[in-house]
N, C-alpha and C positions, 0 to 999 in steps of 0.2 A: 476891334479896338476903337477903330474910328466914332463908331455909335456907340461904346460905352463912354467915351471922353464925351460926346456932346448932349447925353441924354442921362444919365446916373452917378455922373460926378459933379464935388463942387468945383468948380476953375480956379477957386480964390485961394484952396486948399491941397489941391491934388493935381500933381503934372503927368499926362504922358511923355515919354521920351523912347524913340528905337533907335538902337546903335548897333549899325554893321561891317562891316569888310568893306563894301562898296565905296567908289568913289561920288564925291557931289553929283555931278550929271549926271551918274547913273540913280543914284538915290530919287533927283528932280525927277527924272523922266518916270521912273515909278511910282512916285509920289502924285506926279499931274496924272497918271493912267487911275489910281486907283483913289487919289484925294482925299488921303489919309488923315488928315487934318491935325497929323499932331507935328512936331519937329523928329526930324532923320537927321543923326550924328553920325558921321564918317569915322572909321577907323581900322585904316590900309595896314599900320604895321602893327594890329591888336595888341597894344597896350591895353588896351579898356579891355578886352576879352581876358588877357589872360591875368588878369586884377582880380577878375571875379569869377576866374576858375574855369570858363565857359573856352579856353582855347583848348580843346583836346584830341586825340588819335579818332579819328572814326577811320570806318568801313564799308567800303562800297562794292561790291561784286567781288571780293576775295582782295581788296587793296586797300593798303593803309595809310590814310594820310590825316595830316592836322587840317582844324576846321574851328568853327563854330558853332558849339552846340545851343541851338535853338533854347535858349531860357526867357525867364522873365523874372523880376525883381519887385517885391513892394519894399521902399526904402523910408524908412520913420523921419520926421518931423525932425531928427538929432542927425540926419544922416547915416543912419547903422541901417542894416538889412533885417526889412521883418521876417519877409518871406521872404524865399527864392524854389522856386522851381525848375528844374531841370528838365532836358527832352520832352520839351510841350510842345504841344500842337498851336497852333493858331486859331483853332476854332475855341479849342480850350483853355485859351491866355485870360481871355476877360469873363470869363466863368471864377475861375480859382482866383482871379486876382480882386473883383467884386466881393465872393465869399471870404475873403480873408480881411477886406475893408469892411465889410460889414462885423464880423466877428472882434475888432480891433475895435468897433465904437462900442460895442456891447460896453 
Protein backbone atom coordinates (compact mmCIF):
# COMPACT_ATOMS: atom_id res chain seq x y z
CA UNK A 1 0.00 0.00 0.00
CA UNK A 2 2.69 2.28 1.00
CA UNK A 3 4.24 2.29 -2.74
CA UNK A 4 1.05 2.33 -4.36
CA UNK A 5 0.02 5.62 -2.35
CA UNK A 6 3.36 7.25 -3.36
CA UNK A 7 3.93 5.97 -6.71
CA UNK A 8 0.36 5.38 -8.84
CA UNK A 9 -1.87 7.67 -7.18
CA UNK A 10 -3.15 11.19 -7.44
CA UNK A 11 -2.74 12.66 -3.68
CA UNK A 12 -5.10 15.63 -4.67
CA UNK A 13 -7.71 12.96 -5.63
CA UNK A 14 -7.39 9.58 -3.68
CA UNK A 15 -6.74 8.88 0.11
CA UNK A 16 -5.43 5.96 1.76
CA UNK A 17 -6.78 5.30 5.06
CA UNK A 18 -6.24 1.70 7.63
CA UNK A 19 -8.37 1.18 10.36
CA UNK A 20 -7.96 -1.34 12.99
CA UNK A 21 -8.68 -2.64 16.58
CA UNK A 22 -5.27 -1.39 17.85
CA UNK A 23 -4.61 1.15 20.03
CA UNK A 24 -2.55 4.71 18.93
CA UNK A 25 0.92 3.44 20.33
CA UNK A 26 0.60 0.44 19.06
CA UNK A 27 -0.55 1.51 15.61
CA UNK A 28 2.80 4.33 15.97
CA UNK A 29 5.12 1.75 16.87
CA UNK A 30 4.04 -0.35 13.73
CA UNK A 31 3.77 2.30 11.60
CA UNK A 32 7.45 3.76 12.54
CA UNK A 33 8.71 -0.16 12.01
CA UNK A 34 7.29 -0.49 8.71
CA UNK A 35 6.69 3.49 7.48
CA UNK A 36 3.46 3.10 6.02
CA UNK A 37 3.02 6.37 4.93
CA UNK A 38 -0.42 6.73 5.01
CA UNK A 39 -2.79 7.59 8.20
CA UNK A 40 -3.73 4.54 10.84
CA UNK A 41 -7.23 5.01 12.59
CA UNK A 42 -7.82 3.35 15.87
CA UNK A 43 -10.88 1.54 16.49
CA UNK A 44 -10.93 -0.53 20.18
CA UNK A 45 -14.73 -0.74 20.43
CA UNK A 46 -15.28 -1.48 16.38
CA UNK A 47 -17.90 0.72 15.59
CA UNK A 48 -16.15 1.39 12.32
CA UNK A 49 -15.77 -2.62 11.80
CA UNK A 50 -19.07 -3.47 12.40
CA UNK A 51 -20.48 -0.37 9.99
CA UNK A 52 -19.10 -2.13 7.38
CA UNK A 53 -19.72 -5.58 8.03
CA UNK A 54 -16.12 -6.61 8.61
CA UNK A 55 -16.77 -7.33 12.46
CA UNK A 56 -17.39 -11.18 12.29
CA UNK A 57 -17.08 -14.95 13.97
CA UNK A 58 -13.84 -16.45 12.72
CA UNK A 59 -11.95 -19.51 13.47
CA UNK A 60 -8.81 -20.45 14.68
CA UNK A 61 -7.73 -24.19 15.53
CA UNK A 62 -11.38 -25.37 16.28
CA UNK A 63 -12.45 -21.78 18.26
CA UNK A 64 -14.71 -19.36 17.58
CA UNK A 65 -14.39 -15.94 18.21
CA UNK A 66 -15.29 -12.28 16.76
CA UNK A 67 -12.55 -10.39 14.98
CA UNK A 68 -11.79 -8.49 11.92
CA UNK A 69 -12.01 -9.64 8.73
CA UNK A 70 -9.21 -8.30 6.91
CA UNK A 71 -10.97 -6.01 3.89
CA UNK A 72 -10.49 -3.12 2.03
CA UNK A 73 -12.83 -0.51 0.52
CA UNK A 74 -12.78 1.83 -2.62
CA UNK A 75 -15.15 4.60 -1.31
CA UNK A 76 -16.54 7.01 -4.46
CA UNK A 77 -16.16 10.79 -4.54
CA UNK A 78 -20.13 10.87 -2.96
CA UNK A 79 -18.91 8.74 -0.14
CA UNK A 80 -20.79 5.32 -1.08
CA UNK A 81 -18.79 2.16 -1.42
CA UNK A 82 -17.53 1.21 -4.94
CA UNK A 83 -15.84 -1.77 -4.26
CA UNK A 84 -15.30 -3.75 -1.29
CA UNK A 85 -13.54 -6.85 -0.81
CA UNK A 86 -13.52 -9.13 1.74
CA UNK A 87 -10.73 -11.72 3.15
CA UNK A 88 -7.94 -10.17 1.27
CA UNK A 89 -4.68 -10.61 1.52
CA UNK A 90 -2.14 -7.80 1.77
CA UNK A 91 -0.23 -8.44 -0.93
CA UNK A 92 -3.49 -8.53 -2.82
CA UNK A 93 -5.07 -5.16 -1.41
CA UNK A 94 -3.28 -2.78 -3.88
CA UNK A 95 -3.51 -5.12 -6.84
CA UNK A 96 -7.50 -5.16 -6.86
CA UNK A 97 -7.85 -1.85 -5.55
CA UNK A 98 -5.50 -0.27 -8.48
CA UNK A 99 -7.64 -2.41 -11.06
CA UNK A 100 -10.87 -1.35 -9.84
CA UNK A 101 -9.52 2.64 -10.04
CA UNK A 102 -8.32 2.01 -13.22
CA UNK A 103 -11.65 0.48 -14.45
CA UNK A 104 -13.66 3.35 -12.71
CA UNK A 105 -11.80 5.96 -15.05
CA UNK A 106 -12.30 4.00 -18.09
Amino acid sequence: MRDMATEKLDSKTTAIVGISGDAPAKQKKFDDKHSLGFTLLSDPGHEIAEAFGVWREKKLYGRSFLGIVRSAFLIDEDGKIAEAFYKISPKDTPVKLLAALEEDRD
